[in-house]
VEXNUGU-630430 format. One record per residue (C-alpha): residue number from 1; z, y, x. Coordinates in steps of 0.2 Angstrom, whole numbers, always signed. Example, Ala and Ser with C-alpha at 12.3 -4.5 7.8 and 13.67 -1.06 7.14 Angstrom:
2
<mise pos="1" up="+39" north="-22" east="+62"/>
<mise pos="2" up="+36" north="-5" east="+68"/>
END
This chain:
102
<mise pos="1" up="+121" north="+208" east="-43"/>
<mise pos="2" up="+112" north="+195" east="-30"/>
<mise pos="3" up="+127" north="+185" east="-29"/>
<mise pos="4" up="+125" north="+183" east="-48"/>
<mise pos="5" up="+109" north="+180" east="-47"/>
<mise pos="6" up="+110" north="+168" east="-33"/>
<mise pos="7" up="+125" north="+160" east="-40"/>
<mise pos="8" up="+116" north="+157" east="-57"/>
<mise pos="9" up="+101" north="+149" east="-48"/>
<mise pos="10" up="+110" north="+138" east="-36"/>
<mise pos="11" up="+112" north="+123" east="-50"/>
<mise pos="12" up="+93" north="+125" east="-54"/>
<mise pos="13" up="+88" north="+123" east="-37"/>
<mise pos="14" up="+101" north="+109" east="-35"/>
<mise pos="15" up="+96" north="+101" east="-50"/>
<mise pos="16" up="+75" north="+103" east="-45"/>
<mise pos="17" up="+83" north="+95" east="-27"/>
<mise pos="18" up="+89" north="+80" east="-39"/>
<mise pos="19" up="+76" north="+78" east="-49"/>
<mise pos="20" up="+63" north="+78" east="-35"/>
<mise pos="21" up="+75" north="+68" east="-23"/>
<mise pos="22" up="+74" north="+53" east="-39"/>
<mise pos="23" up="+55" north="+53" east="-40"/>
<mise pos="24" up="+52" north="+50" east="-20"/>
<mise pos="25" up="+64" north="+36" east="-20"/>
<mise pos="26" up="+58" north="+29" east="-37"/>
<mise pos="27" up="+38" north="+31" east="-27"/>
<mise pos="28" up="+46" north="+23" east="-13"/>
<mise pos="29" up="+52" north="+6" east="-23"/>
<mise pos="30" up="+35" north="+6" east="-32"/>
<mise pos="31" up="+25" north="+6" east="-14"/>
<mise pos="32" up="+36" north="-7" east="-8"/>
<mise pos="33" up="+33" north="-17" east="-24"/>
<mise pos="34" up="+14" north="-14" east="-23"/>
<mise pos="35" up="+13" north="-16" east="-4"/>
<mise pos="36" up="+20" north="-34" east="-6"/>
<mise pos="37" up="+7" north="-37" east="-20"/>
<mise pos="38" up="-3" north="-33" east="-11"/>
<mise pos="39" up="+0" north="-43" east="+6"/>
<mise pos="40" up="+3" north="-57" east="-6"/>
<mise pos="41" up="-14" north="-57" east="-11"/>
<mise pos="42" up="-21" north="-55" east="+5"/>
<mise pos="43" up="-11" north="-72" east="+10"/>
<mise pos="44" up="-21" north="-80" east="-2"/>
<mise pos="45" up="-37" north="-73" east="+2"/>
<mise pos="46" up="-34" north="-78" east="+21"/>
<mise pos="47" up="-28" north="-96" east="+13"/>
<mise pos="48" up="-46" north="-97" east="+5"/>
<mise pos="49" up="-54" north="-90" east="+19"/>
<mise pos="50" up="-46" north="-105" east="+32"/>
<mise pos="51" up="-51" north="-118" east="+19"/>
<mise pos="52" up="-68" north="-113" east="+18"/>
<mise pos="53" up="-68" north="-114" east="+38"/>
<mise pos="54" up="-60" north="-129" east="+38"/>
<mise pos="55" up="-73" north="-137" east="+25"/>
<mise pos="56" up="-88" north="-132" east="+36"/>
<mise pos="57" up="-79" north="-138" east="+53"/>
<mise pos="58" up="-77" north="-156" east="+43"/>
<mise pos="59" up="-97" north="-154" east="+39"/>
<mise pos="60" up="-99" north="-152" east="+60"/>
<mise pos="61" up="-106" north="-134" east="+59"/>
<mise pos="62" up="-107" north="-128" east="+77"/>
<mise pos="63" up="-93" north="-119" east="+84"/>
<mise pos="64" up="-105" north="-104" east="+85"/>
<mise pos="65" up="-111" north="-104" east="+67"/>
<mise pos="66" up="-91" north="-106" east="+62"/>
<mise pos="67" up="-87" north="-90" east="+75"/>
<mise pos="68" up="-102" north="-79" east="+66"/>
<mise pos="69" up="-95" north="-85" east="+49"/>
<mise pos="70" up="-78" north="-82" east="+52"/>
<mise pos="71" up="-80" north="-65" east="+58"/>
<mise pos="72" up="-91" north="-62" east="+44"/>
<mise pos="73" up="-80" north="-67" east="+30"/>
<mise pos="74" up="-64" north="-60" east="+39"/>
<mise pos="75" up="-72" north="-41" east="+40"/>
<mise pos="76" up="-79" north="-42" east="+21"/>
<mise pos="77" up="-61" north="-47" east="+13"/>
<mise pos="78" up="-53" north="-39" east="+29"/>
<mise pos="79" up="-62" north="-22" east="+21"/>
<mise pos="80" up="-59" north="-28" east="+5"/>
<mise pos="81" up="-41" north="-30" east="+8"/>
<mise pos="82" up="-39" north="-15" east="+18"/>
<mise pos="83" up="-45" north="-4" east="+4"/>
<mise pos="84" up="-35" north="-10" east="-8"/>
<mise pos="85" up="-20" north="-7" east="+1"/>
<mise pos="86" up="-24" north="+9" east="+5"/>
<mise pos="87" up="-28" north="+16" east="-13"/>
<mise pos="88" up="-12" north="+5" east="-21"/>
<mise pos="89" up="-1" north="+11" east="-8"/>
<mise pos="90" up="-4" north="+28" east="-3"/>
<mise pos="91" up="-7" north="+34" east="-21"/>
<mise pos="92" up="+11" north="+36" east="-29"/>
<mise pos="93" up="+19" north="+39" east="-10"/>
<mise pos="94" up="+7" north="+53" east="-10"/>
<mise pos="95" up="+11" north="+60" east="-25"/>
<mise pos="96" up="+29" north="+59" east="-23"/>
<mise pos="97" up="+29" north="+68" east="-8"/>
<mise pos="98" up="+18" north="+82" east="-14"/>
<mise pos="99" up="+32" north="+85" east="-27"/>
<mise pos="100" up="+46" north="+84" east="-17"/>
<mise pos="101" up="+39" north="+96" east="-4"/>
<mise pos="102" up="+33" north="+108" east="-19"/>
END
């Protein structure tokens, strides 16, 4: 009787295994996809940022004034960047996981 039983739900299982196998790996392409998005965007950010320094330097703003800007506008899209990156990334590796684990 457990051997029919076990023998009966050894496909389900197998089948769940599959199922749960395909959703992490289809999580996995889309953070890759998302993660390169994302560094792409950061790039241009950074791209924008070094213009901007590179504009003030040819004004002759002082090397401290250009520091204290720099490090400012580096932590605000740093943070900004950061975040993103963290709730676009993390979200379907997550939930992948959770169902594969489950």
């Amino acid at each position: 009787m457990e051997g029919e039983i076990a023998g009966q739900l050894f496909p389900e299982v197998q089948r769940f295994g599959e199922a749960a196998r395909e959703k992490a790996h289809r999580a996995s392409v889309l953070v890759t996809k998302l993660w390169k998005q994302t560094k792409e965007k950061e790039e241009a950010l950074y791209r924008a940022l070094n213009d901007q320094l590179q504009a003030l330097e040819a004004q002759g703003v002082t090397e401290g004034t250009y520091r204290g800007f720099a490090q400012e506008v580096e932590s605000r899209s740093g943070c900004r960047v950061g975040a993103e990156v963290a709730a676009r990334v993390s979200g379907p590796g997550e939930k992948s996981s959770g169902e594969y684990q489950a």
